[in-house]
NUNU-126862 format. One record per atom (N, C-alpha, C): z, x, y. Coordinates in steps of 0.1 Angstrom, whole numbers, plus 5000, padded with zeros to 4 digits. Last residue first. Example, Ala and Ser with C-alpha at 12.3 -4.5 7.8 and 13.67 -1.06 7.14 Angstrom:
507151284978;507151374989;507951295000;507851324943;507851234955;507851324967;
! end
This chain:
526371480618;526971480607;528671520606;525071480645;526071360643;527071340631;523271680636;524371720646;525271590647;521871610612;522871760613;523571730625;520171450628;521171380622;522671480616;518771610646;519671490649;520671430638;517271710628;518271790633;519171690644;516071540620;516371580608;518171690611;514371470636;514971360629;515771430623;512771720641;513871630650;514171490648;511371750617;512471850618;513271800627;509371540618;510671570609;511871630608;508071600640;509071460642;510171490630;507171850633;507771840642;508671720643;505371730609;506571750606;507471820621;503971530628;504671510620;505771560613;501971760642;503371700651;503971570642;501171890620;502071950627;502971910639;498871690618;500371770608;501471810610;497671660635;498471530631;499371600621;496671920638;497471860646;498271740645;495171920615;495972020615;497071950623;494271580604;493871690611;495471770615;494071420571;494671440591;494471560593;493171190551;492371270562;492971270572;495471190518;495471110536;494071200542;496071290496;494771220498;494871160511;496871620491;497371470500;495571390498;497271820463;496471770479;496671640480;500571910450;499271900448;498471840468;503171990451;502671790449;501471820452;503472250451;503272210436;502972030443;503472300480;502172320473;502272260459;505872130483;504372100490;503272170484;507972300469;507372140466;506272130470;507172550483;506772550471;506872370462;508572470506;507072480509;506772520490;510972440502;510172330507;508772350504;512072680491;511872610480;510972450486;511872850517;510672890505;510372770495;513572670527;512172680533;511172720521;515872720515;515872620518;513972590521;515773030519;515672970507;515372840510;516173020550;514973130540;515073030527;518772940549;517372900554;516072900550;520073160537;520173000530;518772900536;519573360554;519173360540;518573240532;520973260576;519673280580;519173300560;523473220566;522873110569;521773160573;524273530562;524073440549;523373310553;523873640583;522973690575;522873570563;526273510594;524773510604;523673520592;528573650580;528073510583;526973450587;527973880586;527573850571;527673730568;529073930613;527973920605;527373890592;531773840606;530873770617;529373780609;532574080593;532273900588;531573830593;532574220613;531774280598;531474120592;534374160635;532874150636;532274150626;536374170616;536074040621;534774030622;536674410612;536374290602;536074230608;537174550638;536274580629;535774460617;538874250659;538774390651;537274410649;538074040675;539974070679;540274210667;535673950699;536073960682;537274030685;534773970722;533973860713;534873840694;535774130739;536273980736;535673900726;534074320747;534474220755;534574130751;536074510728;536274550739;536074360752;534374460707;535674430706;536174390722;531574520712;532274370709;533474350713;532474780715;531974740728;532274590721;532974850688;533574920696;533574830711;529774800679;531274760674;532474760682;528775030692;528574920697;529874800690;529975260683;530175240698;530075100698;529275260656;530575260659;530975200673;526675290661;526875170656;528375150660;526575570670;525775460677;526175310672;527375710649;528475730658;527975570669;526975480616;526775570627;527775590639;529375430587;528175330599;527775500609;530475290559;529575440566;528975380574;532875150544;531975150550;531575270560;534974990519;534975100526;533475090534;537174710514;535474760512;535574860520;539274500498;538574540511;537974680507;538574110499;538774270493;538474300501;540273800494;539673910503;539874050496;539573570475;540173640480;539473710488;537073250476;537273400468;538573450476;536273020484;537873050473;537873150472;534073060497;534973010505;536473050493;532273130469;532173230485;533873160492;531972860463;533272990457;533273060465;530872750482;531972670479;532772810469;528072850479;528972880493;530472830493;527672840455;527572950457;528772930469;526772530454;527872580446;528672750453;524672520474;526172430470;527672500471;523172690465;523072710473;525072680477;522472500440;522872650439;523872720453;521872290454;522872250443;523372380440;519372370466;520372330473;521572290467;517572470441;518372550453;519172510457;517572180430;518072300422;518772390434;516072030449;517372000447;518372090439;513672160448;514472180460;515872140458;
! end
């Protein structure tokens, strides 16, 4: 897990140095409108903007995804727990995990 998130790290810290290029793109007349309609109420001040926007969204939902696949691949490689708890003592454990966890993300 500490590999990913040292990857993860690294990755989003050049991502941030890089320049800007710029990129040609094929979208629909349907897509165009809705792009079109962002703009329109405010949510974004162009085309790029919104195009970033998104690829903002996609990359923290990704990093997630990774963050998660590399959790649950520790859990299966530390082998079987010798504790006896039932599904529900599991699951409202890591419940307490994740709101410990997301408490401390938001004071950070």
């Amino acid at each position: 897990m500490l590999i990913v998130c040292l990857i993860l790290y690294i990755v989003c810290n050049n991502i941030k140095a890089m320049t800007t290029i710029r990129k040609s793109l094929t979208i629909t007349e349907a897509q165009e409108q809705w792009i079109k309609l962002q703009i329109e109420l405010g949510g974004f001040a162009n085309d790029s903007e919104y195009m970033r926007h998104l690829i903002r969204l996609d990359e923290a939902r990704n990093r997630q995804f990774l963050i998660t696949k590399a959790a649950i691949q520790e859990g299966y490689e530390s082998g079987i727990s010798p504790k006896v708890r039932s599904v529900e003592d599991i699951m409202e454990a890591a419940i307490n995990r994740k709101k410990v966890r997301s408490k401390g993300e938001r004071n950070a």
